[in-house]
N, C-alpha and C positions, 0 to 999 in steps of 0.2 A: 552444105549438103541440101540437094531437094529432098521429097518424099519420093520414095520407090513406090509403097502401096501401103494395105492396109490389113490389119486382123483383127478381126472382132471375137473376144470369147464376153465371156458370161459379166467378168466381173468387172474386165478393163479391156483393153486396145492397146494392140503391139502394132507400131509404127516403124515401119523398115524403112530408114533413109538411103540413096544411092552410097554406092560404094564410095567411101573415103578410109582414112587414115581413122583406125578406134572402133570400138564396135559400131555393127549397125543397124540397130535395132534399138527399141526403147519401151518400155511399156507404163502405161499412163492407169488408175483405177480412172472409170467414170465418175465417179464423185470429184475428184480431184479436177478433172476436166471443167464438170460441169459449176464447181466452185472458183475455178480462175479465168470463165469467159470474160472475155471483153466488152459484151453486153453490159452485164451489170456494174459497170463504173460510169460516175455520173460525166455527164457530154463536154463540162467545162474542166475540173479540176481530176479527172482522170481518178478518182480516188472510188473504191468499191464500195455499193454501195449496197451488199445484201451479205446478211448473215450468212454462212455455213449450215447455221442452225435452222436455217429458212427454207432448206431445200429436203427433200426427199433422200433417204441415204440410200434408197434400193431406185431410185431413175436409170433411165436406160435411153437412148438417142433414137428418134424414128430413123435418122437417116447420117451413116457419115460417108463423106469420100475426100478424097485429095482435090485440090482447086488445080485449073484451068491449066495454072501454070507452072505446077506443081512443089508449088513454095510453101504452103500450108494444109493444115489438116481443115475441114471444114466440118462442121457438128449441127444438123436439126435435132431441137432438144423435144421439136414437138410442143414445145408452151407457146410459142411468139406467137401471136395476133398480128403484126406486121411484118410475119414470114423471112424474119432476120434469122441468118444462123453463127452460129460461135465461129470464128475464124482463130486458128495459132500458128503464126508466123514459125516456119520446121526451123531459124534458127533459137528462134525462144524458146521451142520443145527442148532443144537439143542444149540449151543454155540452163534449164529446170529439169531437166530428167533427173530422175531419183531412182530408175533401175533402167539404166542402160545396160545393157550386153546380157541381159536377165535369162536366167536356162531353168524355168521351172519346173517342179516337181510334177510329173505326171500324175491326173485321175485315173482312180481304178479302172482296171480295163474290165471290158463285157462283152471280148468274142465268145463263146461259151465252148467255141470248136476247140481251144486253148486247152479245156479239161480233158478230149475226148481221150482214153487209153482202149484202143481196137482189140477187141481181141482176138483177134485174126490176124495181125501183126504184131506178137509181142516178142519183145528181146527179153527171152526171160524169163522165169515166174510170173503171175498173175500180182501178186502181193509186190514184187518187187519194183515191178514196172508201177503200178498203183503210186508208195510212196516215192519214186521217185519224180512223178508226176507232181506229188504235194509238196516234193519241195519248192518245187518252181512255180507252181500256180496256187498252191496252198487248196487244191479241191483237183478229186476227179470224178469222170463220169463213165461207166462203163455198160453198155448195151448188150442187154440179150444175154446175161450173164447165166439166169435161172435164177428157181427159185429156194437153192437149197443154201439158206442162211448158216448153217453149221458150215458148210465149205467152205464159204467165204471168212469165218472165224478159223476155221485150221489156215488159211494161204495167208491170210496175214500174223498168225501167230506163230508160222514158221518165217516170219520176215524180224520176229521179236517182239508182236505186241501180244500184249495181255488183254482181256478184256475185262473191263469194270466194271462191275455192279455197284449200282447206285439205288435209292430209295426206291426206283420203279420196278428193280430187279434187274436180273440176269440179260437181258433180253426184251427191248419193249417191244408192244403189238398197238401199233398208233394207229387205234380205230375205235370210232363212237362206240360199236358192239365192245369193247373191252372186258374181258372176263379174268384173264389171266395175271392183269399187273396188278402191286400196291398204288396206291395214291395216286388214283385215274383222275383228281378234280382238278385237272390245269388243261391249258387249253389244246395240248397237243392231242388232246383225246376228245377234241369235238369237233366240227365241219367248219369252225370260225378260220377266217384269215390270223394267220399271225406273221407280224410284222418282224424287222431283223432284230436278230438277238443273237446269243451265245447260252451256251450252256452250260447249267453249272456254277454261276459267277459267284454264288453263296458259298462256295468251297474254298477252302486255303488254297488246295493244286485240282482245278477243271479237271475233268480228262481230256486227254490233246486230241484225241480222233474219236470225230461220230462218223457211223454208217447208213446209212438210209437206206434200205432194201426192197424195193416195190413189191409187194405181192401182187395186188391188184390196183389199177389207177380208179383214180374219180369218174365217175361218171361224165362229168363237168367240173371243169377249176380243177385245183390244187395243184397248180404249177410251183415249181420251186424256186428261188434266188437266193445266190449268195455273192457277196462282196469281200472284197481282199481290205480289209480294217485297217494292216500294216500301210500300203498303197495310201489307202485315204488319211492316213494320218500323219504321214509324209507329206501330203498336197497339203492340209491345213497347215502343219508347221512352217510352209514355204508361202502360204500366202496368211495366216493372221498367226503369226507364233504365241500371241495372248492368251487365245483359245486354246492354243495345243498346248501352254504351259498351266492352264488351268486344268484340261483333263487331264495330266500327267502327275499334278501336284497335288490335289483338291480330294480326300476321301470321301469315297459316299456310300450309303449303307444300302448292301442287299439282301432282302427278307424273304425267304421263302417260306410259306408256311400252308401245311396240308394238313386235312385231316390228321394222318397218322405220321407228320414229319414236322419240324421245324431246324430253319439252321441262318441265322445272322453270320455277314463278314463284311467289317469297314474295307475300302481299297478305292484309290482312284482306279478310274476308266482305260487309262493309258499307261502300260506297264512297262519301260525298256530295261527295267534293271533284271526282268524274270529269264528263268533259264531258254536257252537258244534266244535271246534277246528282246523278244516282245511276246506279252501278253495280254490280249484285252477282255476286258466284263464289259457286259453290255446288253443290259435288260429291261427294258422300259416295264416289265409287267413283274419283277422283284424285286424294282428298285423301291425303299423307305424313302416315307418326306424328308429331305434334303434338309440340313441345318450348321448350314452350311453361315458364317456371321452375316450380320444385316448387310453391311456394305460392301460385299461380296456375290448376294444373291442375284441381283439381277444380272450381274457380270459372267458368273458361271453357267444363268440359265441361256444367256448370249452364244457362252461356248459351246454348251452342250448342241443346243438348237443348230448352231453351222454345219459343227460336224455330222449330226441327223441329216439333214436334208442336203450333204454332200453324198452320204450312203445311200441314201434312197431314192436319189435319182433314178430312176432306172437308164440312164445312158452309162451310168459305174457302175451295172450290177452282169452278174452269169444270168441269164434266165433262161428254163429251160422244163421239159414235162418230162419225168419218168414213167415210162410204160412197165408192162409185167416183166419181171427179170433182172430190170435195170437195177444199177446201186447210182448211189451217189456217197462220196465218203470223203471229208473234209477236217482243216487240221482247227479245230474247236479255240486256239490261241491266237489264230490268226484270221480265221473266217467269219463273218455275221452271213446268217441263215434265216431263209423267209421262206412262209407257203401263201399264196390265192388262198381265200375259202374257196370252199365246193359242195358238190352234192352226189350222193352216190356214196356204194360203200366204199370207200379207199382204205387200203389197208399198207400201212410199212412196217417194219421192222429196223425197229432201230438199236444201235450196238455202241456203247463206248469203249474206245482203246489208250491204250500206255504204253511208252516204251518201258521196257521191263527192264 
């Protein structure tokens, strides 16, 4: 088989050979590439002549395309000095493939149109349409709702949930002026950016649904995102299952501690064995120093680290601004949640829920 063409993602290159007999398709990491050029074997005795250990494990190619004659992959690694570039003969690909016919797990998606529940077109209840929206995208977004947070608690407490009180209270009021809650010293009560998290993760059982209830937007900033954790934790498991069995395996302690609160809970990261099937923690700003054994540490902080900055992309994320009225209300087991800093008074209303 020749080469059809070419796909380039992030971490490797999927190579479609012309239709024959077996799949047709291959895919190659770039390290892997870049460790079996044919440059680096000495000129006489063909035998390789550079570490593994020698190269870059995050390189990336200025330039690839299929040759001339469409018999090979051809690779500018961008180092050569004498403008040579890696050539692989597509029967040698196709003789070393190691993930031919490959159907990988999709990254989180980020149309954010995906959450919208209209309410101008509902089949339904307000509440019912809502979770039925969180099951399938695990967040929704609703416009123009108003501003009467008690409604919004009856329409979903006639769908079965409860609402939870937690250390903050009944009802939080997420704004620097805060008057009204307990243990206002964390950061959802100042104009700082906060990066994705989860909530709750110091609890035996999170609550499964927060609401977000705009009163008033930001002056500036305080855009929101969230990402589907379940999604991204399936893309790790299919491209470094090390990492995903580290965060699934690996306890780690989180600490919360306020003025008038405290509450410790060991737990890995990645939860499949919890009710409806997955549950994840995930707090960069609760989490305890790690002690985790010596020869383990820099491995875990390897895993942790992938899966961070697979979530944080923002090509994986919802992004989006609530204006006055708006809610946004996501499933806490399944979601990580982020805001922009800002400036101005912004005020939300935030609400935890349970099925009862």
């Amino acid at each position: 088989m020749t080469i059809h063409r070419l796909e380039s993602h992030a971490d490797f290159l999927r190579v479609h050979f012309q239709p024959g007999a077996g799949p047709r398709h291959a895919d190659f990491h770039w390290f892997w590439l870049r460790h079996n050029s044919e440059l680096d074997r000495h000129p006489v005795t063909r035998e390789r002549i550079v570490c593994s250990s020698d190269l870059p494990l995050e390189l990336r190619p200025k330039d690839v395309r299929v040759s001339a004659d469409a018999a090979a992959l051809e690779v500018d690694w961008g180092d050569r000095t004498d403008g040579q570039v890696s050539r692989y003969d597509s029967h040698w690909l196709q003789t070393h493939a190691y993930a031919m016919g490959r159907s990988p797990a999709p990254v989180p998606p980020s149309d954010s149109a995906a959450l919208a529940v209209d309410l101008h077109r509902l089949d339904g209840p307000l509440g019912h349409a809502v979770l039925r929206r969180l099951q399938d995208t695990g967040a929704a977004v609703v416009r123009g709702f108003g501003a009467d947070t008690e409604a919004l608690i009856a329409a979903f407490a006639r769908e079965g949930l409860s609402v939870i009180e937690t250390h903050f209270g009944r009802i939080e009021d997420l704004r620097t002026d805060n008057t009204t809650n307990r243990n206002t010293d964390q950061l959802g009560y100042t104009d700082s950016a906060v990066q994705l998290h989860t909530d709750q993760p110091f609890l035996e059982r999170p609550p499964r649904y927060q609401l977000l209830h705009c009163q008033r937007p930001a002056e500036e900033g305080g855009e929101n995102s969230v990402v589907d954790a379940l999604a991204a934790a399936l893309h790790l498991a299919d491209v470094d299952s090390h990492a995903f069995d580290l965060l699934r395996t690996v306890p780690v302690t989180f600490h919360r501690k306020q003025r008038g609160f405290e509450k410790v809970l060991v737990s890995p990261i990645l939860d499949f064995a919890a009710p409806g099937g997955f549950r994840i923690r995930y707090s960069y700003f609760t989490l305890a120093p790690h002690r985790v054994p010596f020869a383990e540490m820099e491995a875990w902080y390897r895993a942790y680290n992938r899966f961070a900055k697979l979530v944080r992309d923002e090509r994986h994320q919802y992004r989006f601004r609530l204006a006055e009225g708006d809610f946004l209300i996501y499933d806490n087991w399944r979601m990580l949640h982020a805001r922009t800093a800002f400036s101005g008074a912004r005020w939300m209303r935030g609400v935890y829920f349970d099925a009862e």
